[in-house]
C-alpha positions in Angstrom: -10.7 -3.1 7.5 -12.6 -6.1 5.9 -11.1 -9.4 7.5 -11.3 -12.4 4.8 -10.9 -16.1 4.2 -10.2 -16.2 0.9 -7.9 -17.8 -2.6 -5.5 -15.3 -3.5 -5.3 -14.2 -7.4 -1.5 -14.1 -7.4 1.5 -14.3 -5.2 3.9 -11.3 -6.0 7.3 -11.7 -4.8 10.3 -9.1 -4.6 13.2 -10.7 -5.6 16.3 -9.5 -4.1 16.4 -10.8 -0.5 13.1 -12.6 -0.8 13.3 -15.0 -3.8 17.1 -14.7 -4.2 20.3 -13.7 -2.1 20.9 -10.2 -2.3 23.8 -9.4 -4.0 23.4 -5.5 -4.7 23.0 -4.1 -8.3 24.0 -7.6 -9.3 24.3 -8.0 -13.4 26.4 -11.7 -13.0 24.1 -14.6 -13.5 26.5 -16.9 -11.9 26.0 -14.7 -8.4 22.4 -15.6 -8.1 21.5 -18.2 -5.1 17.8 -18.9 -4.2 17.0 -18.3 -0.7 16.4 -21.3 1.1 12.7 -22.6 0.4 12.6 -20.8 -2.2 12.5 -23.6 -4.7 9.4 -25.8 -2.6 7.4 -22.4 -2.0 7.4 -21.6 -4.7 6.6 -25.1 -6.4 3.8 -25.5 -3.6 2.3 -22.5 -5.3 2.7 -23.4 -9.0 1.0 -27.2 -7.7 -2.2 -24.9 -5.9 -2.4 -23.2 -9.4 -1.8 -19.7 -7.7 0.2 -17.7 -10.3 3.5 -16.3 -9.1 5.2 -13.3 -10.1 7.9 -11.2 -9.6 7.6 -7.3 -8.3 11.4 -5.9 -8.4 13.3 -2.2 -8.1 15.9 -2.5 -10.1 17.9 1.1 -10.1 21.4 0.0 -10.8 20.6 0.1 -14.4 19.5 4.0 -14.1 22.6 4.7 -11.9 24.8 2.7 -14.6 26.0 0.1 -13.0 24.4 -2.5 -15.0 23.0 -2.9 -18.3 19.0 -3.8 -19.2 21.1 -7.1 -21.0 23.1 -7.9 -18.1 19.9 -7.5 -16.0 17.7 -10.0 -18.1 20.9 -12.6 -17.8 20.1 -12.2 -14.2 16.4 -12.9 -14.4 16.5 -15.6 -16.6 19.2 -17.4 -14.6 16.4 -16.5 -11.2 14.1 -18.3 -13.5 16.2 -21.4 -14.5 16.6 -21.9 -10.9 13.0 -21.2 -9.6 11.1 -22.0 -12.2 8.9 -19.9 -14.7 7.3 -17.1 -13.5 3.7 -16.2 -14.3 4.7 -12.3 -14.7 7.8 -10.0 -14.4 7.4 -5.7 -13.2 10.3 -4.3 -13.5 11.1 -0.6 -12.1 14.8 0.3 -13.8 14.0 3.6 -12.3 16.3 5.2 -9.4 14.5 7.5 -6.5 14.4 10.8 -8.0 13.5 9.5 -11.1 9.8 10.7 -10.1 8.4 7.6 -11.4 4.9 5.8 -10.4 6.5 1.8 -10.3 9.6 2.2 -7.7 8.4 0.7 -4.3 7.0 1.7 -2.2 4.6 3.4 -5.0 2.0 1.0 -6.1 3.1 0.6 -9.6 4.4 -2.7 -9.6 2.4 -4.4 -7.8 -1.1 -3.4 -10.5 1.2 -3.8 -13.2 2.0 -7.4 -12.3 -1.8 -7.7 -11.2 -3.0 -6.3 -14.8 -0.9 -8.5 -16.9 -2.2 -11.7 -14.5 -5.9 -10.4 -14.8 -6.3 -10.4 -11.4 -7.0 -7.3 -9.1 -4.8 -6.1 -6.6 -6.6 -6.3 -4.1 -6.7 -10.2 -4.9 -2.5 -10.4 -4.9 -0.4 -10.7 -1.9 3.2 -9.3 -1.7 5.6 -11.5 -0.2 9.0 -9.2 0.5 11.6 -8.7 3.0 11.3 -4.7 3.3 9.2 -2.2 4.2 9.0 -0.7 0.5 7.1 -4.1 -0.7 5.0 -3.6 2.4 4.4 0.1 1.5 3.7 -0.6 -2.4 1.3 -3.6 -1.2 -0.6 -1.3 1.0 -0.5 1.7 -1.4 -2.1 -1.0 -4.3 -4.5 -2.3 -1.5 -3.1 -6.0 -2.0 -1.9 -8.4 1.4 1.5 -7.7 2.4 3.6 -10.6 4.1 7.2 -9.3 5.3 9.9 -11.9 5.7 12.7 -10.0 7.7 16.5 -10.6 6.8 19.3 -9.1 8.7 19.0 -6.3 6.7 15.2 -5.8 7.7 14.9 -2.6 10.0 13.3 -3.2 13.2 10.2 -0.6 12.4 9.6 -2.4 9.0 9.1 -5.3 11.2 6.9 -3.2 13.4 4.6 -1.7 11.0 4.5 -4.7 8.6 1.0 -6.2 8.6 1.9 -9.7 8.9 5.2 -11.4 9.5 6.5 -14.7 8.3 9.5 -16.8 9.3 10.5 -17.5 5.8 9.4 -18.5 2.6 7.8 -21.8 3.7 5.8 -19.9 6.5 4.7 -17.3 4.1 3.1 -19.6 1.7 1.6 -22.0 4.3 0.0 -18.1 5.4 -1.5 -17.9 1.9 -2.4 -21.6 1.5 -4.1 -21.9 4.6 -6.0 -18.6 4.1 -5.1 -17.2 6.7 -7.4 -14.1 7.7 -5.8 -11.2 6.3 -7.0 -7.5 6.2 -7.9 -6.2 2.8 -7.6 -2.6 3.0 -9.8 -0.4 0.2 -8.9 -0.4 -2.9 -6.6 2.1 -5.1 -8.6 2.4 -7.9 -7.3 5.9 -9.2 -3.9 4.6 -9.7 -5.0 1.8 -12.0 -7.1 4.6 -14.1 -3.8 6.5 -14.3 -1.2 4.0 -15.1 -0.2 2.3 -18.8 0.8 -1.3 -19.4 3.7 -0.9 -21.2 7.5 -1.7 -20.0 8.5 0.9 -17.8 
């Protein structure tokens, strides 16, 4: 492990239980509510010039439960409310879907790296479970877990830094805080297209 002060490239945040309330496999716009905080973090971000994105499973629209449409409503309604975000990864894929972008795989997290030009290693994930911890550390990026009463208590163990809330995770990054950096996954990046997934 390489301990570093240093500006992040991006700030990748799951969105479900981090950025917004989590309402599961929610496809109504008028059902999303920012997490408290979540309006100032992220604003303290956009002011730093730190680009912010958004790193999200998504499988109720391949278990049919909502439509790609009724998803979109939902993000554009996250981003009316929070702002514009710099970058959206998407994973509409459900577990056994074998695919390479559901957390914890690293997918996301180079995909929203890639279309920011930044290298994962340079991102931090900001989430409230241990898959964002697990995809962060898979894509050798800075994870940051904010627990939530759905949180298990060995995600809180094993995560690799722990914040309050919102407003204590971006202080973290602001501040730079040392963090580890672990190596980098460069093989993944080799493997994996751009494209929507």
């Amino acid at each position: 492990m390489v301990f570093e002060k240093r500006r992040p490239g991006a700030v990748l945040f799951d969105r479900d239980g981090t950025l917004i309330r989590d309402v599961p496999y929610n496809g109504d716009p008028k059902l999303v509510e920012p997490m408290p905080g979540a309006v100032e973090a992220l604003g303290r971000l956009r002011q730093a010039d730190v680009p912010v994105a958004v790193v999200t499973n998504q499988s109720g629209v391949a278990k049919g439960l909502l439509s790609p449409d009724d998803m979109d409503q939902v993000n554009a309604r996250v981003e009316e409310l929070l702002g514009p975000f710099d970058a959206w990864a998407i994973c509409v894929h459900d577990d056994g879907d074998g695919c390479t972008c559901r957390k914890p795989a690293p997918g996301l997290v180079i995909r929203a790296a890639a279309v920011l030009d930044v290298s994962p290693r340079d991102c931090v994930v900001v989430g409230d479970i241990g898959r964002d911890m697990d995809a962060a550390r898979a894509a050798g990026a800075r994870g940051i877990l904010i627990p939530t009463p759905q949180t298990l208590p060995v995600e809180i163990e094993d995560a690799p830094e722990v914040a309050h809330d919102l407003w204590d995770a971006v202080d973290r990054v602001l501040n730079d805080v040392a963090a580890a950096v672990p190596a980098a996954s460069a093989p993944w990046a080799r493997a994996m297209g751009w494209s929507r997934w």
